[in-house]
MMTF fields as JSON, N, C-alpha, C and O atoms, coordinates in Angstrom:
{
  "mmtfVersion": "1.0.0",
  "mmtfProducer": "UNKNOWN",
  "numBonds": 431,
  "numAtoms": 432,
  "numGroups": 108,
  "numChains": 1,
  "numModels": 1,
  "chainsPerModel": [1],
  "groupsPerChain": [108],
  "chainIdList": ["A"],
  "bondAtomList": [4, 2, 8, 6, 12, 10, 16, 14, 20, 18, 24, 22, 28, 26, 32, 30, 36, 34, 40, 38, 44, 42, 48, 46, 52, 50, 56, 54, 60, 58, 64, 62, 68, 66, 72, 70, 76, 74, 80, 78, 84, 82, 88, 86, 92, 90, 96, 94, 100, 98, 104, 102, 108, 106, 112, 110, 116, 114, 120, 118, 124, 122, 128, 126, 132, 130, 136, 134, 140, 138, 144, 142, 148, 146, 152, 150, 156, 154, 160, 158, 164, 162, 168, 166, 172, 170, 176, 174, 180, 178, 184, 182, 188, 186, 192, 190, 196, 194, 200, 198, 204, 202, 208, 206, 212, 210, 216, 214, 220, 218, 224, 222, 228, 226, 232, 230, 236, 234, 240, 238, 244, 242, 248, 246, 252, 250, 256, 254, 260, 258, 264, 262, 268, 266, 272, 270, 276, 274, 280, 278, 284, 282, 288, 286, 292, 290, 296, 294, 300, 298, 304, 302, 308, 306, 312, 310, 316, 314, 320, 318, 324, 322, 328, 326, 332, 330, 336, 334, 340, 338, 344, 342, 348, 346, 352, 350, 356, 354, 360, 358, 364, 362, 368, 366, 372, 370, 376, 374, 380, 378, 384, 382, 388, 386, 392, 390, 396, 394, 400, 398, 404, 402, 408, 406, 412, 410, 416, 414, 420, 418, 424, 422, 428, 426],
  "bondOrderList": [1, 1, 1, 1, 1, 1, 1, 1, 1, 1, 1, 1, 1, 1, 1, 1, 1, 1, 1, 1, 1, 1, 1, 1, 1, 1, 1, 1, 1, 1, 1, 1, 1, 1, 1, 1, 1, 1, 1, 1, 1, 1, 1, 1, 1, 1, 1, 1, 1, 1, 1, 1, 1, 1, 1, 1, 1, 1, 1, 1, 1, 1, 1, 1, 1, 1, 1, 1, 1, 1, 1, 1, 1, 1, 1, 1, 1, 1, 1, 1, 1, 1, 1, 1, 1, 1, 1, 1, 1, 1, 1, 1, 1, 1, 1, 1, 1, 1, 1, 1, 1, 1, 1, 1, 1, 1, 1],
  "groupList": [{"groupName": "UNK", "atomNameList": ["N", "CA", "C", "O"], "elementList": ["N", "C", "C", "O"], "formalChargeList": [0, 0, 0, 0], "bondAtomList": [1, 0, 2, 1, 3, 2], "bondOrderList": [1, 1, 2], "singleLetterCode": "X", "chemCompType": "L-PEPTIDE LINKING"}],
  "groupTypeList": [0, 0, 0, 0, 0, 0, 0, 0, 0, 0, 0, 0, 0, 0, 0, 0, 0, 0, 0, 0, 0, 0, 0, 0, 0, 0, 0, 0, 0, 0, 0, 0, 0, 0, 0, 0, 0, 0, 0, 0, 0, 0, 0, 0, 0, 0, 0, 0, 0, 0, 0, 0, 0, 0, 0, 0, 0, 0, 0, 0, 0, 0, 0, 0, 0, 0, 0, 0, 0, 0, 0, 0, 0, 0, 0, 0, 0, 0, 0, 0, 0, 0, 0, 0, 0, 0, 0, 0, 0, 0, 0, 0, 0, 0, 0, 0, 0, 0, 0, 0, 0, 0, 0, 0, 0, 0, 0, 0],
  "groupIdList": [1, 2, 3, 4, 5, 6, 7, 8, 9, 10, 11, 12, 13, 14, 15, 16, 17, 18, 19, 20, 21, 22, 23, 24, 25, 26, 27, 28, 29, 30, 31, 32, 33, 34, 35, 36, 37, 38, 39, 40, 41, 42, 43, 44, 45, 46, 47, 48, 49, 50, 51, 52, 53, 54, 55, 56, 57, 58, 59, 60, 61, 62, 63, 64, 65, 66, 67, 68, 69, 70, 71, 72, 73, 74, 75, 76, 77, 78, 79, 80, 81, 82, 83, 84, 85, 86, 87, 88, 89, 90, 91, 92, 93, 94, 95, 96, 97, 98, 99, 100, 101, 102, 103, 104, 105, 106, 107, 108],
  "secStructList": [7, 7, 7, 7, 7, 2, 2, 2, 2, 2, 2, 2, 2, 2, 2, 2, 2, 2, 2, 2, 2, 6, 6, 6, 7, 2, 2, 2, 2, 2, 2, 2, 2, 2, 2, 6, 1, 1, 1, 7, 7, 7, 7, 7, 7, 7, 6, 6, 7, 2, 2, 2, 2, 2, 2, 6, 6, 1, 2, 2, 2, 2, 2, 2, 2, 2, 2, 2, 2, 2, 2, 2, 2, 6, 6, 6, 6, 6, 6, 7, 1, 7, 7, 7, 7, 7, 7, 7, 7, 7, 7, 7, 6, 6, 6, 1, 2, 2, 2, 2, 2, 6, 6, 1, 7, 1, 7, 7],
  "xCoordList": [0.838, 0.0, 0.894, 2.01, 0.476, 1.436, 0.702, -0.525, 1.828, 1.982, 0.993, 1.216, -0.179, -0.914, -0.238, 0.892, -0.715, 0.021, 0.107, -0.434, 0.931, 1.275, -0.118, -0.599, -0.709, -2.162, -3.176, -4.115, -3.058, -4.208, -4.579, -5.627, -3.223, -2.756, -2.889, -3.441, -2.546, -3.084, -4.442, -4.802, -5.472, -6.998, -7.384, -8.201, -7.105, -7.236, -7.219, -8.108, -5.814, -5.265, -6.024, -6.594, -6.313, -7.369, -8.381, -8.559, -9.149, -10.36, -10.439, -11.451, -8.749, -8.577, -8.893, -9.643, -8.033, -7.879, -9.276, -9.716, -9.911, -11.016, -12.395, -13.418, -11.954, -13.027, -12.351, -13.085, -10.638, -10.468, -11.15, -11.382, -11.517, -11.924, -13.464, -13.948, -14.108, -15.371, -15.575, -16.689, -14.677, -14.204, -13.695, -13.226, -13.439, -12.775, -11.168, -10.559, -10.653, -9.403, -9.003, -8.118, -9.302, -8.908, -7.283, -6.692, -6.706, -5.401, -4.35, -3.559, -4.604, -4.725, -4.851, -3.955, -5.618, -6.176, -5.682, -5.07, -5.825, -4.761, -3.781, -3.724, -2.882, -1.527, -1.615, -0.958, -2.065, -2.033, -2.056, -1.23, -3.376, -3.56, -2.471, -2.24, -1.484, -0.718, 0.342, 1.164, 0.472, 1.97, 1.341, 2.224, 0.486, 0.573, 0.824, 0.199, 1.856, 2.639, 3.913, 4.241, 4.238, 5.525, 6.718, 7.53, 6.441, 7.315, 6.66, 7.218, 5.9, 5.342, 6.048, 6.982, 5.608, 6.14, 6.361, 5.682, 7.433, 7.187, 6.433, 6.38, 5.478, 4.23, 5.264, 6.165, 4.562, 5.526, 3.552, 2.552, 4.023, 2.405, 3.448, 4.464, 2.751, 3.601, 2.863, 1.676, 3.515, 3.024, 1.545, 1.404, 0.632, -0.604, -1.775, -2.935, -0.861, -1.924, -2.885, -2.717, -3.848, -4.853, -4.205, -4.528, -3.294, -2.395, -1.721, -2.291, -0.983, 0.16, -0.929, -0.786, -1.635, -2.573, -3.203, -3.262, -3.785, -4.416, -3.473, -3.967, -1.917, -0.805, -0.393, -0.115, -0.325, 0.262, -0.818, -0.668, -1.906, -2.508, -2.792, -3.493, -1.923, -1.894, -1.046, 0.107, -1.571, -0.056, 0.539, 0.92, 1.256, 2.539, 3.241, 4.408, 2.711, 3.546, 3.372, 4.344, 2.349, 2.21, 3.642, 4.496, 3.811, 4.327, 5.665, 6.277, 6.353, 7.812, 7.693, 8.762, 6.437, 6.628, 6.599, 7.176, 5.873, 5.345, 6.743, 7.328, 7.052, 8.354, 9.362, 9.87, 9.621, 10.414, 10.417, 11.356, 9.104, 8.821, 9.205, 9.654, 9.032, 9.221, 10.724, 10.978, 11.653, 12.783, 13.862, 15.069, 13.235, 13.732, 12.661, 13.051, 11.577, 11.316, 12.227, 12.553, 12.473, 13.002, 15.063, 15.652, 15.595, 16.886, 16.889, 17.831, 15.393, 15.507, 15.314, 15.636, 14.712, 15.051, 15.782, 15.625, 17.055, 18.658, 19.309, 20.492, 18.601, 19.549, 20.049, 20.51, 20.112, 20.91, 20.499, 19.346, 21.412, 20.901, 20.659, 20.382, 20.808, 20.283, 19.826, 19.56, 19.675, 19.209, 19.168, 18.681, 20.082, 19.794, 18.419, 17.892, 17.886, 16.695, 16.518, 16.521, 16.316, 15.975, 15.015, 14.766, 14.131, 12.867, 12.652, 12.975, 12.099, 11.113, 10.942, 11.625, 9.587, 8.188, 7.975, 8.192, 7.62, 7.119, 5.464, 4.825, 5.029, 3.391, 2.514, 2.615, 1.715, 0.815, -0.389, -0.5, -1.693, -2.888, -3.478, -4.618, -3.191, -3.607, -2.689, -3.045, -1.288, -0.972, -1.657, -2.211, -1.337, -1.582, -3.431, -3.837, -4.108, -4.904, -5.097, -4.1, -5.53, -5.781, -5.282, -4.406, -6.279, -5.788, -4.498, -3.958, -3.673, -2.387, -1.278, -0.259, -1.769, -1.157, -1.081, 0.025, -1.783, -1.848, -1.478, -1.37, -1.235, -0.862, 1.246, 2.002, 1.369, 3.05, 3.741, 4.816, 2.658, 3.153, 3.744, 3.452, 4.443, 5.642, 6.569, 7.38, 6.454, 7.443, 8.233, 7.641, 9.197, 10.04, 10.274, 10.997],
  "yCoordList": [-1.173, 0.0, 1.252, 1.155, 2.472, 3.444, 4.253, 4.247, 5.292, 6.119, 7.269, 7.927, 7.625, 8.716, 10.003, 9.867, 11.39, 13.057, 13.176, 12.303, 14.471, 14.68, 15.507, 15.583, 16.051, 16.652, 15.609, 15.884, 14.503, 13.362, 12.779, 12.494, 12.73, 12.295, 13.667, 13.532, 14.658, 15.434, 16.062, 16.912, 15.4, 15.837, 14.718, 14.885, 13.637, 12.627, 12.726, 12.73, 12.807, 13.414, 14.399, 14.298, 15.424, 16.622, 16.133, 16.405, 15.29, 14.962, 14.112, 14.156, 12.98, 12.515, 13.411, 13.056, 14.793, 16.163, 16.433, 16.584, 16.483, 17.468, 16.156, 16.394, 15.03, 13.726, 13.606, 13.309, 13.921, 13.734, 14.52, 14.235, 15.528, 16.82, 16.192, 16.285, 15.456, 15.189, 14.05, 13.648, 13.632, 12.026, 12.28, 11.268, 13.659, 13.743, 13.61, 13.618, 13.474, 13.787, 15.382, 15.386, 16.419, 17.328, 17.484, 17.643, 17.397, 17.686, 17.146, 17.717, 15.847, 14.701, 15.712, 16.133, 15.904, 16.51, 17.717, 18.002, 18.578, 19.988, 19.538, 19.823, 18.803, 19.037, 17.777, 18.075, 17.072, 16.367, 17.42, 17.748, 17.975, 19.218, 20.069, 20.385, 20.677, 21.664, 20.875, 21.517, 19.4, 18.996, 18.638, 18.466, 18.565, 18.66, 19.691, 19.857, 20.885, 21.974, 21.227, 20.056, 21.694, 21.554, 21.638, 20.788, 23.393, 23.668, 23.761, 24.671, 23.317, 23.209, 24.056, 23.569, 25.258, 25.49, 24.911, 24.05, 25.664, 24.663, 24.805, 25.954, 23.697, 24.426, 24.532, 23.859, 25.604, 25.933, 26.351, 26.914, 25.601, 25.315, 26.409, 26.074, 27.419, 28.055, 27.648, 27.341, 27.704, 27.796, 28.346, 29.567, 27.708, 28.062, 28.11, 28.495, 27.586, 27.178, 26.422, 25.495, 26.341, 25.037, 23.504, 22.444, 23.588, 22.863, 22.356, 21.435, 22.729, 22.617, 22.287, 21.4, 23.025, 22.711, 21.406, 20.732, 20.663, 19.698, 18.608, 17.634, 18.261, 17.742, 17.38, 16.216, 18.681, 18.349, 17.594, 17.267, 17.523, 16.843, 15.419, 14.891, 14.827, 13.125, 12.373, 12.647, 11.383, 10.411, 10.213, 9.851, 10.311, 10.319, 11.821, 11.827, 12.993, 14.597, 14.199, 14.447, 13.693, 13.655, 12.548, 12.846, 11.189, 10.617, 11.1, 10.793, 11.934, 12.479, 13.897, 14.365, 14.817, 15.892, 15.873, 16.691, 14.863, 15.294, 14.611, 15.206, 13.478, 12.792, 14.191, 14.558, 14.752, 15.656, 17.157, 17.882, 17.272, 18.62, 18.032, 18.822, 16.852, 16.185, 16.165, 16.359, 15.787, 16.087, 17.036, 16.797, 18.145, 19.466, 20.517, 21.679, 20.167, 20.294, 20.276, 21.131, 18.673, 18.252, 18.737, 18.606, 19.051, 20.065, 21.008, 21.533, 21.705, 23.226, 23.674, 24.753, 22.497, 22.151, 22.253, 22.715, 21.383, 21.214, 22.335, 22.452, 23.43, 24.783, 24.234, 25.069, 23.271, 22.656, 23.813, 24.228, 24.181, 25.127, 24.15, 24.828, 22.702, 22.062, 20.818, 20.697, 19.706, 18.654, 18.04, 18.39, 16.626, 15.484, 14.758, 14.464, 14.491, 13.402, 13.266, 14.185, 11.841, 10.891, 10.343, 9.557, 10.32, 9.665, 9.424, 10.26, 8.234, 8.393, 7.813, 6.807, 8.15, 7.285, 7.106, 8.11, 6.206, 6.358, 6.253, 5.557, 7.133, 7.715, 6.71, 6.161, 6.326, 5.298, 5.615, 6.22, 5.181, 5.912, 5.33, 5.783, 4.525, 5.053, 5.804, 5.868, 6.488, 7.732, 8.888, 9.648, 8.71, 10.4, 10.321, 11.233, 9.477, 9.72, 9.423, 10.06, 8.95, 8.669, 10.173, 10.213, 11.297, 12.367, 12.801, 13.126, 12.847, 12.936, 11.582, 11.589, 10.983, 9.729, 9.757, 9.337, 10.082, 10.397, 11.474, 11.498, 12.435, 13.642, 13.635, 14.009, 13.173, 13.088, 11.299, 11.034, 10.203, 8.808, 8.298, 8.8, 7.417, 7.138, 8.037, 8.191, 8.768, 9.465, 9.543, 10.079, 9.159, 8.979, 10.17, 10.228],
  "zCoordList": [0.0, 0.0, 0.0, 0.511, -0.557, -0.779, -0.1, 0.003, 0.592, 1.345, 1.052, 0.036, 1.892, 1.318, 1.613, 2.081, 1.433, 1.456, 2.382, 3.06, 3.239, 4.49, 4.626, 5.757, 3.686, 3.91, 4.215, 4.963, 3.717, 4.046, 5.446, 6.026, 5.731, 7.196, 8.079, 9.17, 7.803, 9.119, 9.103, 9.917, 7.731, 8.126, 8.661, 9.566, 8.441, 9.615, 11.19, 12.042, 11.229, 12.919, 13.126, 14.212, 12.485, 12.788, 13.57, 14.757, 12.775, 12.907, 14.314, 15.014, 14.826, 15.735, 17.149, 18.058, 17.071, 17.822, 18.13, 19.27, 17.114, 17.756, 18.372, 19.015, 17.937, 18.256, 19.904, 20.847, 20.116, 21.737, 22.523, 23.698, 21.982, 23.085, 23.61, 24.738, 22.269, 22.81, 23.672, 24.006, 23.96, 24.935, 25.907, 26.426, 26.775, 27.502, 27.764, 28.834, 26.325, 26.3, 25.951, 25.095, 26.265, 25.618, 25.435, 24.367, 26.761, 26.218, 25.242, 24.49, 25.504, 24.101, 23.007, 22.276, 23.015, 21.157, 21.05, 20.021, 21.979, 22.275, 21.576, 20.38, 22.132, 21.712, 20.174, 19.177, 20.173, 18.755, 17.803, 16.951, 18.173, 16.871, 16.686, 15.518, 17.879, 18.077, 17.407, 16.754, 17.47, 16.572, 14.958, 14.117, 14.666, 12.953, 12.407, 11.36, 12.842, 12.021, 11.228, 11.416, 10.762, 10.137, 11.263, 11.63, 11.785, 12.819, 14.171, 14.785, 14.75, 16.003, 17.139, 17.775, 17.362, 18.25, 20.121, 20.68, 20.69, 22.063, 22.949, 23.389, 23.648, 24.257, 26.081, 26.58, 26.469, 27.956, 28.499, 28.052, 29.706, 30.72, 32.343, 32.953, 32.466, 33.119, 34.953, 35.065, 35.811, 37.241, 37.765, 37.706, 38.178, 38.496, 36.804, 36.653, 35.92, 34.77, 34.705, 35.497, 34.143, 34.742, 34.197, 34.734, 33.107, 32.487, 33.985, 34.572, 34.349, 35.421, 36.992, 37.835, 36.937, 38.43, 38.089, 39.118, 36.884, 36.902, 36.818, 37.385, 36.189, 36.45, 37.792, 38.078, 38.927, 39.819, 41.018, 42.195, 40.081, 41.002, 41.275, 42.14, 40.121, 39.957, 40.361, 40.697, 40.35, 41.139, 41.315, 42.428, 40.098, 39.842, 39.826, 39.433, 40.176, 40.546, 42.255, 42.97, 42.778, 44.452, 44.629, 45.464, 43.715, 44.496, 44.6, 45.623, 43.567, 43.779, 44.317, 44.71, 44.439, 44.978, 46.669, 47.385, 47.069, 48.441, 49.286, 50.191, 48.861, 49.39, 49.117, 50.177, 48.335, 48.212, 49.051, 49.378, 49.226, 49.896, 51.474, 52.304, 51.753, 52.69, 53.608, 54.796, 52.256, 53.065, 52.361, 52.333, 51.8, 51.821, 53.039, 53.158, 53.757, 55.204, 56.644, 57.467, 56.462, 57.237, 57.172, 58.245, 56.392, 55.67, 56.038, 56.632, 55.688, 56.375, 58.214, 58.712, 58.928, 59.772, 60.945, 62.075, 59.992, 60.529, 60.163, 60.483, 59.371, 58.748, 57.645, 56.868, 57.345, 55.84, 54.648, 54.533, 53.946, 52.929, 51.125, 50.136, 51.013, 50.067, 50.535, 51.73, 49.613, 49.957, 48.626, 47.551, 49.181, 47.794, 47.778, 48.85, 46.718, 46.765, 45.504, 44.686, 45.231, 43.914, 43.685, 44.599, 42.743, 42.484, 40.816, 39.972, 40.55, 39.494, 39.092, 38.896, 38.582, 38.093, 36.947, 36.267, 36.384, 34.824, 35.008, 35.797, 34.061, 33.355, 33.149, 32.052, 33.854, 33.124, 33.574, 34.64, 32.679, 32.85, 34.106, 34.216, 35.093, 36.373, 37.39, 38.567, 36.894, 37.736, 37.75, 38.543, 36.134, 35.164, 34.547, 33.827, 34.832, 33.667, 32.612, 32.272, 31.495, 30.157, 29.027, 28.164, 29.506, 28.888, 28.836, 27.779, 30.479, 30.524, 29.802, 29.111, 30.149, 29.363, 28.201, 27.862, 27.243, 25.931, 25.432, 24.206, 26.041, 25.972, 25.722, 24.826, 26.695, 26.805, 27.034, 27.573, 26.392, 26.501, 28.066, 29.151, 27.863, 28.937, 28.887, 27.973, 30.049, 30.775, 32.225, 33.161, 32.368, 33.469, 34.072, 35.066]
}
């Protein structure tokens, strides 16, 4: 079978984008739609975004943030002025969600 146009394929994906939003994937389809440019620019989700507030509220941001706030607490404490700590998780749709999951795949 031969390869259809790069136009064929992204009214397809289009149509994928805007069918996520109605499934409750929006961000899914957000950013699908946002990468069928040529040059896609980079999407940046800044602090207190609803992007970033609905992120930090899943399983996988609680399970490395709160351990972390935890013992950079316990650092500041002792007066310590840093603190080592290591974690991480990989993305799967019962940390993150389905929408988030689809949105950025497996991510560590």
């Amino acid at each position: 079978m031969a390869l259809k146009s790069k136009t064929w394929y992204r009214t397809e994906f289009k149509a994928m984008a805007v069918a996520a939003g109605t499934i409750k994937l929006p961000t899914a389809g957000n950013y699908l739609n946002h990468s069928l440019q040529d040059k896609p620019s980079h999407r940046l989700n800044n602090v207190g975004s609803s992007h970033a507030n609905a992120l930090s509220l899943t399983k996988m941001y609680t399970t490395i943030s709160q351990p972390m706030a935890e013992a950079i607490k316990k650092a500041n404490s002792k007066g310590e002025k840093s603190v080592g700590y290591q974690s991480s998780i990989a993305t799967t749709v019962g940390n993150v969600g389905l929408d988030f999951y689809l949105t950025y795949g497996k991510v560590t």
